[in-house]
LOFIDREN-319654 format. One record per residue: x, z, y of N, C-alpha, C in turn; residue number from 1; residue in three letters. Coordinates in Angstrom, 3 decimals. Example, Ala and Ser with C-alpha at 12.3 -4.5 7.8 and 13.67 -1.06 7.14 Angstrom:
- 13.190, 7.800, -5.690, 12.300, 7.800, -4.500, 13.200, 7.800, -3.300, 1, ala
- 12.850, 7.080, -2.250, 13.670, 7.140, -1.060, 12.900, 7.870, 0.030, 2, ser
This chain:
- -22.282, -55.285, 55.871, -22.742, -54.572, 57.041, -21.661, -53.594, 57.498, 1, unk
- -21.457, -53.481, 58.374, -20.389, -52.809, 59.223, -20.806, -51.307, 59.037, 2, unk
- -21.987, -50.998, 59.630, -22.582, -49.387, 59.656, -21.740, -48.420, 60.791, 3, unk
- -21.450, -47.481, 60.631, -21.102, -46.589, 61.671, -19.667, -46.822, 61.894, 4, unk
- -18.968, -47.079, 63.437, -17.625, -46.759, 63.941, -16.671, -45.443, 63.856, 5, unk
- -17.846, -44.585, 63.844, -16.983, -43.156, 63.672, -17.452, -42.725, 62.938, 6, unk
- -17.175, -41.078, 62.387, -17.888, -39.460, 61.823, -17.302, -38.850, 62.146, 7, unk
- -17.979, -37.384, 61.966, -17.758, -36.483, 62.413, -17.188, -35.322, 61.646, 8, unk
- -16.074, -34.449, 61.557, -15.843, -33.438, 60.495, -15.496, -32.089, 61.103, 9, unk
- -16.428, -31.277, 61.030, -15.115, -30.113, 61.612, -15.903, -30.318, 62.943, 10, unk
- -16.666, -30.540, 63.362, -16.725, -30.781, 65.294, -15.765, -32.380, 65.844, 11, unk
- -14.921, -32.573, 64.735, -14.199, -33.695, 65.912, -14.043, -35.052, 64.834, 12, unk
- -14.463, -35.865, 65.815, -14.974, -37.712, 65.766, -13.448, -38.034, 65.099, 13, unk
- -13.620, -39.031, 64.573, -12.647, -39.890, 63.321, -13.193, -41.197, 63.389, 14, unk
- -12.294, -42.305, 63.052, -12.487, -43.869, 63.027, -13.032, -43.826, 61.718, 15, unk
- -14.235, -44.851, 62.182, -14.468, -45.109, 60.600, -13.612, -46.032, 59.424, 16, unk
- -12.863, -47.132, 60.550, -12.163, -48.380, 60.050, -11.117, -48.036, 60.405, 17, unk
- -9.993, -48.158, 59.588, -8.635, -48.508, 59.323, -7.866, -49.304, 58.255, 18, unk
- -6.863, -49.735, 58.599, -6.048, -50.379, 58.077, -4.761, -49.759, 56.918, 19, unk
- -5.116, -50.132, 55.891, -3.866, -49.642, 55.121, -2.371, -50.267, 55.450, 20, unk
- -1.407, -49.798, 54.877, 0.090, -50.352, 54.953, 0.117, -51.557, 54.215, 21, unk
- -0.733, -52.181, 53.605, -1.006, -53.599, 52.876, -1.943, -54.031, 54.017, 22, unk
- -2.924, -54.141, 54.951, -3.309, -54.803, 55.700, -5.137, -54.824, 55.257, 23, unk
- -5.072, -54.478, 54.551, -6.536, -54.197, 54.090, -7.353, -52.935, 54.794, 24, unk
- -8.644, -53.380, 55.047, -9.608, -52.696, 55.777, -10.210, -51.819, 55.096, 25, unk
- -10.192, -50.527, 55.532, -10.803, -49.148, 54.185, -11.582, -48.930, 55.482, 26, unk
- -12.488, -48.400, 54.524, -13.621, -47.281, 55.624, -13.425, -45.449, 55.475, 27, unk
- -13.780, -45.023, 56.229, -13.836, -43.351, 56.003, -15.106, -42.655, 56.210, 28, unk
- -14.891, -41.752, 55.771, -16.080, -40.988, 56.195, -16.178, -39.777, 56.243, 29, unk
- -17.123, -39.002, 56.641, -17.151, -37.329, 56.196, -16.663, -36.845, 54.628, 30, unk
- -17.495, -38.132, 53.561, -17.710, -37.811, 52.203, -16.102, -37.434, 51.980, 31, unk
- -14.805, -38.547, 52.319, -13.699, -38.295, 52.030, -12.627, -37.208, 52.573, 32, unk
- -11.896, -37.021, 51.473, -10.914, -36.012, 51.421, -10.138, -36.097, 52.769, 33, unk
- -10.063, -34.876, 54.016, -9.347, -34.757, 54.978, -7.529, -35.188, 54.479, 34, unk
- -7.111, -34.434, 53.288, -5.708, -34.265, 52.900, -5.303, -35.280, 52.425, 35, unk
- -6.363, -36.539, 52.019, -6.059, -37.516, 51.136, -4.629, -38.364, 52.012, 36, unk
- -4.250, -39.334, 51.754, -3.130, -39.803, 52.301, -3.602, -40.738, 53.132, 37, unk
- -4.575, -41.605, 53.048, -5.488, -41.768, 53.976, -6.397, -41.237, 54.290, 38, unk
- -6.562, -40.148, 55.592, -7.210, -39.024, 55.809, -8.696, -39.837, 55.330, 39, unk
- -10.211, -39.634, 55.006, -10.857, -39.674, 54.679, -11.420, -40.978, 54.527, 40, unk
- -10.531, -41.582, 53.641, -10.626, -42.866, 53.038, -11.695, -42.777, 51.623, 41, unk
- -12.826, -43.922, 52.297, -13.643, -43.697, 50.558, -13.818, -45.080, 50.128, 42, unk
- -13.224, -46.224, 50.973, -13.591, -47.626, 50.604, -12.849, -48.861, 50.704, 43, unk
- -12.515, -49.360, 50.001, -12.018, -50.592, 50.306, -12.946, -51.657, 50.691, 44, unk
- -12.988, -52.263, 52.131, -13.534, -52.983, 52.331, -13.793, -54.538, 52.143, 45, unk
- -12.334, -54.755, 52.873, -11.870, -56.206, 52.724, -10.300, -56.185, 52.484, 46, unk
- -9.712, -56.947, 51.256, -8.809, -57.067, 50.577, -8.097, -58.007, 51.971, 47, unk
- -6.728, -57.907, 52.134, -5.601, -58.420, 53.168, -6.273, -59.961, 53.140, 48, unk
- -5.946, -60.803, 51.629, -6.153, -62.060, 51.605, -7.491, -62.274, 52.146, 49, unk
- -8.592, -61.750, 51.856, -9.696, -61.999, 52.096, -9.310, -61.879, 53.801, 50, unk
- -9.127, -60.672, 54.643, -9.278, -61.184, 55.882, -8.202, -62.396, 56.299, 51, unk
- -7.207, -62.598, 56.239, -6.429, -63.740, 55.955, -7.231, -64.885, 55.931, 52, unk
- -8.525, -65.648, 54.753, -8.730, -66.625, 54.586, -10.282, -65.671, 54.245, 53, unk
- -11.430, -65.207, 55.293, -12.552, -64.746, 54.922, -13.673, -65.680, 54.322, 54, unk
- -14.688, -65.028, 53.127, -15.505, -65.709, 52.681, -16.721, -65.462, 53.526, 55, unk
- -17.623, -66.288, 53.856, -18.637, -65.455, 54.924, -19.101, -64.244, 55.005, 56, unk
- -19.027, -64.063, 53.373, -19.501, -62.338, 53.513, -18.457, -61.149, 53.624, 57, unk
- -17.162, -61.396, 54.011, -16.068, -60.860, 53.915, -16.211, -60.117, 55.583, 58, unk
- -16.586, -58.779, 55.475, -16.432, -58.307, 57.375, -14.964, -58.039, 57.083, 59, unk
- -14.789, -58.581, 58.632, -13.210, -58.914, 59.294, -12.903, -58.125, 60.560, 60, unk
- -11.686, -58.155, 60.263, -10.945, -57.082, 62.064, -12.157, -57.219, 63.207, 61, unk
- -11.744, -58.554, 63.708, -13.032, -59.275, 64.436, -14.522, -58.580, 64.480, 62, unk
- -14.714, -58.485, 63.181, -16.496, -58.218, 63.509, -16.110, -56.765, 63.771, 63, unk
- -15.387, -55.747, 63.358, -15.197, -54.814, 63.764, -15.042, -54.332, 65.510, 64, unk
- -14.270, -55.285, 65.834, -13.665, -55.021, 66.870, -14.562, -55.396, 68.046, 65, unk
- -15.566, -56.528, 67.862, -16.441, -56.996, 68.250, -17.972, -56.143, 68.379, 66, unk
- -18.130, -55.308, 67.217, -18.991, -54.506, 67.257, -18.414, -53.458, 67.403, 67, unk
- -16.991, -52.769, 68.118, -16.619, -51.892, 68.982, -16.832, -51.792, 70.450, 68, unk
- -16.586, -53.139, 70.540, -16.548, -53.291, 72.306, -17.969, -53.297, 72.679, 69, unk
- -18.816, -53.908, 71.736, -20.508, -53.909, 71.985, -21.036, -52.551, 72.106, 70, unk
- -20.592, -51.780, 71.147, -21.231, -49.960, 71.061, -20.229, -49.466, 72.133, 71, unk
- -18.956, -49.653, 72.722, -18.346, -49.076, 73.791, -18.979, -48.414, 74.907, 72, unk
- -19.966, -49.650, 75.328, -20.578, -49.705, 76.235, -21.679, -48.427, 76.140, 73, unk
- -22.217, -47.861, 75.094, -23.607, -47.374, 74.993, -22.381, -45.687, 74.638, 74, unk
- -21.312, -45.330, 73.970, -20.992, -44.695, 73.508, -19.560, -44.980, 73.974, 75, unk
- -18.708, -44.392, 75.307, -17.648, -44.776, 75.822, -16.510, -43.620, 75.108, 76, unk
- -16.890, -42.752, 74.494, -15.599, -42.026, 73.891, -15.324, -42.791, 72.498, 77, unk
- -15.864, -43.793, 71.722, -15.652, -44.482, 70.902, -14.038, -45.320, 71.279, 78, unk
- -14.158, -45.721, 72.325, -12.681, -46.571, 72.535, -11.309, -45.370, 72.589, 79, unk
- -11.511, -44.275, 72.607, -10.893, -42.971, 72.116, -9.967, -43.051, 70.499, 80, unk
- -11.121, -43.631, 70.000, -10.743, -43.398, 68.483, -10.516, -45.100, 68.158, 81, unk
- -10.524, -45.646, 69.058, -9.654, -47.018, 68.727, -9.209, -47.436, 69.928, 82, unk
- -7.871, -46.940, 69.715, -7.144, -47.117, 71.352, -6.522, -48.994, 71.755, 83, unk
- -7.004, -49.297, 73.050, -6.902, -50.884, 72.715, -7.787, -51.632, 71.844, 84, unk
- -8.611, -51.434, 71.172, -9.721, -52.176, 70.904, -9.149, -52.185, 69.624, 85, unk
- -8.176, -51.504, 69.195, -7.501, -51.722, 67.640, -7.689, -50.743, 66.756, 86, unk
- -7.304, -51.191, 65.454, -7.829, -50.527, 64.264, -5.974, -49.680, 63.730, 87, unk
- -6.586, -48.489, 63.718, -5.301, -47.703, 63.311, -4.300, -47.654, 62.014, 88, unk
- -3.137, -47.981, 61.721, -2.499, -48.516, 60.561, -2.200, -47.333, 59.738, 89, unk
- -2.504, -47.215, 58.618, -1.584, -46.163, 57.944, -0.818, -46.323, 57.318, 90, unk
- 0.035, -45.459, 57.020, 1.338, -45.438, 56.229, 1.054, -45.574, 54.759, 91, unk
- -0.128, -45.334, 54.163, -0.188, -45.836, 52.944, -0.969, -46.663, 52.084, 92, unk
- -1.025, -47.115, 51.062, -2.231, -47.960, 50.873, -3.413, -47.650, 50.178, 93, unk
- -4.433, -47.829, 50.224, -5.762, -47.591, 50.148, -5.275, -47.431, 48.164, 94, unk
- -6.131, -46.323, 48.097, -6.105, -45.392, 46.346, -7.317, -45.145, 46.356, 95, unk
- -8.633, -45.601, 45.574, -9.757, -45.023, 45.519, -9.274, -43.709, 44.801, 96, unk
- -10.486, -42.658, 45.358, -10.512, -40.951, 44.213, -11.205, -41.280, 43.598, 97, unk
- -10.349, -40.455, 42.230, -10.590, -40.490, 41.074, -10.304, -39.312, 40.685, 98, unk
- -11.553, -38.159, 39.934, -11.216, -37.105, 39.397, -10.032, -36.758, 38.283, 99, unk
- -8.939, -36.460, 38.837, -7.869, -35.637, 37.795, -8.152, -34.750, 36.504, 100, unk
- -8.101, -35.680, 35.153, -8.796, -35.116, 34.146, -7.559, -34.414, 33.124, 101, unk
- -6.672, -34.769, 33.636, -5.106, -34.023, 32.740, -4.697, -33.330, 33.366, 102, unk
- -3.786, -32.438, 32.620, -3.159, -31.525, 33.514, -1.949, -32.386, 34.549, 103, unk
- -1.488, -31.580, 35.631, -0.302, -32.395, 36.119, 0.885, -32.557, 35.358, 104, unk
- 1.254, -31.282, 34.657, 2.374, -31.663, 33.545, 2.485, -33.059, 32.990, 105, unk
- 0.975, -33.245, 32.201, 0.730, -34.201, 31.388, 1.347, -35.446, 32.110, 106, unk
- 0.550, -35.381, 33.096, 0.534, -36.641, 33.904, 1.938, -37.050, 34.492, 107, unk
- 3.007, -36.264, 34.733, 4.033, -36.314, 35.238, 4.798, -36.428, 34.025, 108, unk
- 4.905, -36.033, 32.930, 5.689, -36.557, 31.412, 5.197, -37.906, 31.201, 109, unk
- 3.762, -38.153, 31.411, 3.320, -39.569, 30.787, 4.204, -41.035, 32.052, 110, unk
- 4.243, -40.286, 33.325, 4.862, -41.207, 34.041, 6.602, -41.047, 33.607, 111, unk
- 7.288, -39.880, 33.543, 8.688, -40.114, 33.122, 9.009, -41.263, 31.654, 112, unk
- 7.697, -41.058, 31.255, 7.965, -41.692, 29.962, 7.562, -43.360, 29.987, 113, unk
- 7.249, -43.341, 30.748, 6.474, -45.592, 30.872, 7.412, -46.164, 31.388, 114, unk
- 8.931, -45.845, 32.220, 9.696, -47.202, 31.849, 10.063, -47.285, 30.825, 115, unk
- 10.659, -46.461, 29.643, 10.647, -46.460, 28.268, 9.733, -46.754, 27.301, 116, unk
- 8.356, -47.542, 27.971, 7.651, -47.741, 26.762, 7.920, -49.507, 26.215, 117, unk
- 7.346, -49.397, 24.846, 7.060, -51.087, 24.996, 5.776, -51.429, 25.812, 118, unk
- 6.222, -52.654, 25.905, 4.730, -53.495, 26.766, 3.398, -52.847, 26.686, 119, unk
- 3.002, -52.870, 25.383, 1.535, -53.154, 24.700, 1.554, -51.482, 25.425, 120, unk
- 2.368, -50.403, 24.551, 1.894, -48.855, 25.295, 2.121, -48.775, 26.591, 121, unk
- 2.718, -49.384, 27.404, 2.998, -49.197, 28.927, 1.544, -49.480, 29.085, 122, unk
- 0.949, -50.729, 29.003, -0.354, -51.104, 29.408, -1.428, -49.665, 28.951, 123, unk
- -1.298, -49.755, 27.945, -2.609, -48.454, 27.417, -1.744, -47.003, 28.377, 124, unk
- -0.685, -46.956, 28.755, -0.281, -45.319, 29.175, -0.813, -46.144, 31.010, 125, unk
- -0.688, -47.078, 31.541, -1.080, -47.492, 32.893, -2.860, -47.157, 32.941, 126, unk
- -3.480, -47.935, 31.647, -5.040, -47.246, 31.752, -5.382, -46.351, 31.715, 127, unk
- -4.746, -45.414, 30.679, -5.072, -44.055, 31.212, -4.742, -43.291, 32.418, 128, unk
- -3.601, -43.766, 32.805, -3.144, -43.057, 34.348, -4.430, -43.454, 35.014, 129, unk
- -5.007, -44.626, 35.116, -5.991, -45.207, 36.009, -7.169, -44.507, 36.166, 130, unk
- -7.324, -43.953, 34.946, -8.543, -43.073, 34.600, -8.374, -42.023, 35.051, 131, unk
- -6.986, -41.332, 35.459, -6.640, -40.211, 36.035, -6.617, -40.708, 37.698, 132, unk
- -7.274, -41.260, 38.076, -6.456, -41.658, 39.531, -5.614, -42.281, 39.770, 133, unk
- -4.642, -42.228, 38.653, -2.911, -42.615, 39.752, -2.816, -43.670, 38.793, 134, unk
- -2.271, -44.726, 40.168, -1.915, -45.641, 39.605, -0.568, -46.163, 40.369, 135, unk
- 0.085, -47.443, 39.871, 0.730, -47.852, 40.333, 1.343, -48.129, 42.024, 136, unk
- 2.231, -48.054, 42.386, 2.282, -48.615, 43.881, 2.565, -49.732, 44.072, 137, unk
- 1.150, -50.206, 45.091, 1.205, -51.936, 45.155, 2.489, -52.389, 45.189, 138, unk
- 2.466, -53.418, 45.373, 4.331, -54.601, 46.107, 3.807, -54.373, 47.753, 139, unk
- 5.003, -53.809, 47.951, 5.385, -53.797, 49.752, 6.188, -55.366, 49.649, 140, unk
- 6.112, -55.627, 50.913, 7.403, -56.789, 51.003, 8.212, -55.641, 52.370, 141, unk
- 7.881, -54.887, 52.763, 8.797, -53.962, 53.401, 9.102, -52.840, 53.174, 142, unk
- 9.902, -52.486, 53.500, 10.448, -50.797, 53.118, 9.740, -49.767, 53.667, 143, unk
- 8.971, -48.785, 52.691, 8.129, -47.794, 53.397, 8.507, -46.875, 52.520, 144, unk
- 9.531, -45.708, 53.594, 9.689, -44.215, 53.268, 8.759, -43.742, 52.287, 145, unk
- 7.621, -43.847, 52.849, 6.550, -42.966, 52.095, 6.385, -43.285, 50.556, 146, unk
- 6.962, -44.701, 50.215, 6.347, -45.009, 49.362, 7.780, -45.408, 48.599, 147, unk
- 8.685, -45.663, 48.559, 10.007, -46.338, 48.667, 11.187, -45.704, 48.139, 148, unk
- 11.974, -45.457, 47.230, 13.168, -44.899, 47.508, 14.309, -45.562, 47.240, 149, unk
- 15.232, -46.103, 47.892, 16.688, -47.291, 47.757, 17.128, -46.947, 47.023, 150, unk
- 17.795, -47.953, 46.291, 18.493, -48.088, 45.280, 19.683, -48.834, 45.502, 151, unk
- 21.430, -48.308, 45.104, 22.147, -48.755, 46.286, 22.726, -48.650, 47.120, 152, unk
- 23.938, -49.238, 47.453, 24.169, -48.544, 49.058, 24.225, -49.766, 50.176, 153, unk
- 24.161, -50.133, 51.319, 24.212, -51.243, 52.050, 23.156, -51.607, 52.744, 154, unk
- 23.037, -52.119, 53.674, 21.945, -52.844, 54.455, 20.824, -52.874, 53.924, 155, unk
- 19.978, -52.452, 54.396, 18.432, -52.648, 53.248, 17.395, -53.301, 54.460, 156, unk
- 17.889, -54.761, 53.840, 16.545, -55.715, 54.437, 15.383, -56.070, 53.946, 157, unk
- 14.558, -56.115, 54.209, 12.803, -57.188, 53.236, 13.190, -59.030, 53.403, 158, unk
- 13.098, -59.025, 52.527, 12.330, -58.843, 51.712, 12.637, -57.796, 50.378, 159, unk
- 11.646, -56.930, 49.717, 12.341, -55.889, 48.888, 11.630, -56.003, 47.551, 160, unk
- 12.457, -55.881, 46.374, 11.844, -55.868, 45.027, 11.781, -54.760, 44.675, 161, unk
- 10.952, -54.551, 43.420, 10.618, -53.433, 42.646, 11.976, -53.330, 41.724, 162, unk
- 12.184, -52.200, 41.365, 13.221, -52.045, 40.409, 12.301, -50.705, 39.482, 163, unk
- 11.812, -50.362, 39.870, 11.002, -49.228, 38.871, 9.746, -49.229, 39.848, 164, unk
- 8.741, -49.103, 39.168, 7.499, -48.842, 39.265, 7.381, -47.294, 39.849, 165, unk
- 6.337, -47.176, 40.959, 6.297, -45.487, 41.726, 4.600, -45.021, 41.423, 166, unk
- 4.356, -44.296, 41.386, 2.693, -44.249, 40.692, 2.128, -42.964, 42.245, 167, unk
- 1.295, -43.239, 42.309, 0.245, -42.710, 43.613, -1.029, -42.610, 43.141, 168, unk
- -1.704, -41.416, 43.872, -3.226, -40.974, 43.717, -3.491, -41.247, 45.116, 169, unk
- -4.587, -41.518, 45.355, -5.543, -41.528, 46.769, -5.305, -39.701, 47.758, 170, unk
- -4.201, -39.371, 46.445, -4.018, -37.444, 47.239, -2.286, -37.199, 47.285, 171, unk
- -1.877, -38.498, 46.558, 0.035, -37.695, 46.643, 0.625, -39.243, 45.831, 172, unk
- 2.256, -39.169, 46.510, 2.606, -39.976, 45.488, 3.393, -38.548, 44.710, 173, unk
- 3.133, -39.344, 43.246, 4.001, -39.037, 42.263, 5.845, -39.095, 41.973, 174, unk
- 5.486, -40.433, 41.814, 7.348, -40.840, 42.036, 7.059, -42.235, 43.261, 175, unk
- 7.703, -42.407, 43.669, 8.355, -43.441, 44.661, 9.123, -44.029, 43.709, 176, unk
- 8.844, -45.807, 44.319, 8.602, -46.709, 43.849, 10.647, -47.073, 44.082, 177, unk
- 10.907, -47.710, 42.996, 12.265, -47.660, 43.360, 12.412, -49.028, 43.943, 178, unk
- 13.474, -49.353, 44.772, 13.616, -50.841, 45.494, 14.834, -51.135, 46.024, 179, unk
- 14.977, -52.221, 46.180, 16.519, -53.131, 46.719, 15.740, -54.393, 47.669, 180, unk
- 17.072, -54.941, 47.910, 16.899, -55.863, 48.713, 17.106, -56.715, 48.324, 181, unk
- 15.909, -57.654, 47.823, 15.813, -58.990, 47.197, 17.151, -59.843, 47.402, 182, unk
């Protein structure tokens, strides 16, 4: 179910639907954090692939956009908060919140320390980060500042690989994700 196009915070209207920098559909709401990096992101809706190749129960750009132009009509400052009938992109990718149960110290030694781990503890030091919020930063296949830092000097085209792992909360990145040009 789709449910509401906008909310309200503060006196002033917000999209409910947007798009992360992976292509995936998050919802927002009042409930979520204004500061978060996706301003009041509380949901992942539909995963990129899924709208890509939808399962019937998968809501898509489409039904969105479709049940924009339908409520337009009844509620005309709605096309305000989706300019062009489109869904707004952000610069980063969808991080569910997750209460921060370590200190930041902690959490910032435990990340200096996981390209140096073996396998088996990288995995158990990644679950616990998870449990803290922060986790890994997805695979871009493009270069995003926000998320990104070159490695290198020369032309930096995408397609782009990981060269170190960058770790992010739904509130900050941590380290930026290191990368080259495939």
């Amino acid at each position: 179910m789709i449910g509401d196009l906008f909310f309200s915070s503060n006196g002033n209207p917000y999209p409910a639907y947007v798009l992360d920098c992976l292509g995936n559909l998050v919802r927002c709401s009042g409930e979520g954090a204004s500061d978060a990096l996706i301003p009041f992101s509380v949901e992942l809706v539909s995963k990129a692939a899924d709208l890509l190749n939808p399962f019937p129960w998968t809501i898509t750009i489409e039904e969105v956009v479709s049940r924009l132009e339908f409520v337009a009509e009844a509620l005309p400052h709605i096309s305000s908060l989706y300019p062009n009938g489109k869904l707004r992109q952000a610069e980063h990718p969808f991080v569910i919140s997750v209460a921060l149960k370590e200190s930041l110290a902690v959490v910032e030694e435990a990340i200096s320390f996981f390209p140096t781990l073996p396998a088996e503890q990288a995995a158990m030091l990644r679950d616990k980060l998870g449990e803290n919020g922060i986790f890994e930063i997805p695979l871009c296949t493009t270069f995003n500042a926000n998320l990104h830092e070159a490695v290198g000097d020369g032309i930096f085209l995408p397609p782009i690989e990981y060269v170190s792992a960058g770790w992010m909360s739904n509130m900050k990145v941590y380290r930026k994700a290191l990368v080259r040009s495939a």
